[in-house]
Structure formats: C-alpha cells, structure tokens
C-alpha positions in Angstrom: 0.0 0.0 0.0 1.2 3.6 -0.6 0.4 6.9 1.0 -0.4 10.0 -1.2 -0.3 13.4 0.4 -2.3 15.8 -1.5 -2.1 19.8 -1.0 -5.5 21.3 -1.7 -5.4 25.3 -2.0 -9.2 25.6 -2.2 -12.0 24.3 -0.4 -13.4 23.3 -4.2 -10.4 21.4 -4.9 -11.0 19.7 -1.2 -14.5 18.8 -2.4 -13.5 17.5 -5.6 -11.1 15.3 -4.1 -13.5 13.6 -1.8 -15.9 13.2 -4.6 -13.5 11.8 -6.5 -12.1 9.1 -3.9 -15.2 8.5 -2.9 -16.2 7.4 -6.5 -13.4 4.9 -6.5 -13.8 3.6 -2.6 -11.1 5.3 -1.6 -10.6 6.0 2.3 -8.9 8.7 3.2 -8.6 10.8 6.2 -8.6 14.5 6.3 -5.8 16.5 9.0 -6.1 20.2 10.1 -2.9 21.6 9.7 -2.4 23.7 12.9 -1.3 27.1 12.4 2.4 27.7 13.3 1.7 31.2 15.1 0.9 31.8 18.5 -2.8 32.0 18.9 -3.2 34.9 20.8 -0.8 37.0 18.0 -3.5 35.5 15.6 -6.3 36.9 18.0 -4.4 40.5 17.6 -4.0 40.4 13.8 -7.8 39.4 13.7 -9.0 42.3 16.2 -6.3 44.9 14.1 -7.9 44.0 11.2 -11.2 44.7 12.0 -10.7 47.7 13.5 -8.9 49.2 9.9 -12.1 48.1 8.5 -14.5 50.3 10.4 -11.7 53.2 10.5 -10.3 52.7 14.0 -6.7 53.2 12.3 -3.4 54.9 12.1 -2.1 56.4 8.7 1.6 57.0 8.4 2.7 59.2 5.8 5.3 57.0 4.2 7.6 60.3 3.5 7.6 61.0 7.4 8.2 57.4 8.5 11.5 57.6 9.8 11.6 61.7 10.8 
C-alpha cells in the first residue's frame, strides 16, 4: 500500500477530491494543519484587522516614517 499526500489550495479542490475518492472507494482521512503562530498573536492580527475596517486606524505618511 502507498500513501499519497495531497495539497489542496481551495475548499473546491478539497470537495473535488473527496468526490473523486469516494467514487473509486477510496478511504482517506482529512488533518487540520495547525497554524504555526501563537494564537493569541492570531487573535491580535484578527482584532487589528477589523478595526482598519471600520476606521479605527493609524495612517503614516510614508515620506515622514522615519523623521
């Protein structure tokens, strides 16, 4: 027997996998990957992110960065 490892970069090519091994009787097993961050630095990212979308933000003049 031989183990394939596929790399899927959509959740369409995920779904057309398991159509497709399912079609054949083919077991497989699916594996989160875990992230390799810190969860909490994840969490900030996240809440920074939201906050630039409803304008809670800081704009730096690129030309004034380092003055």
């Amino acid at each position: 027997m031989e183990v394939i490892t596929i790399h899927p970069e959509s959740k369409e090519q995920t779904k057309a996998f398991e159509v497709l091994a399912k079609a054949f009787n083919i077991p497989f097993k699916k594996v989160k990957k875990e992230s390799s961050y810190d969860a909490a630095f994840v969490a900030r990212i996240r809440r920074g992110e939201k906050a630039a979308k409803v304008g809670k933000g800081l704009n730096v003049d690129m030309d004034h960065l380092w003055k």
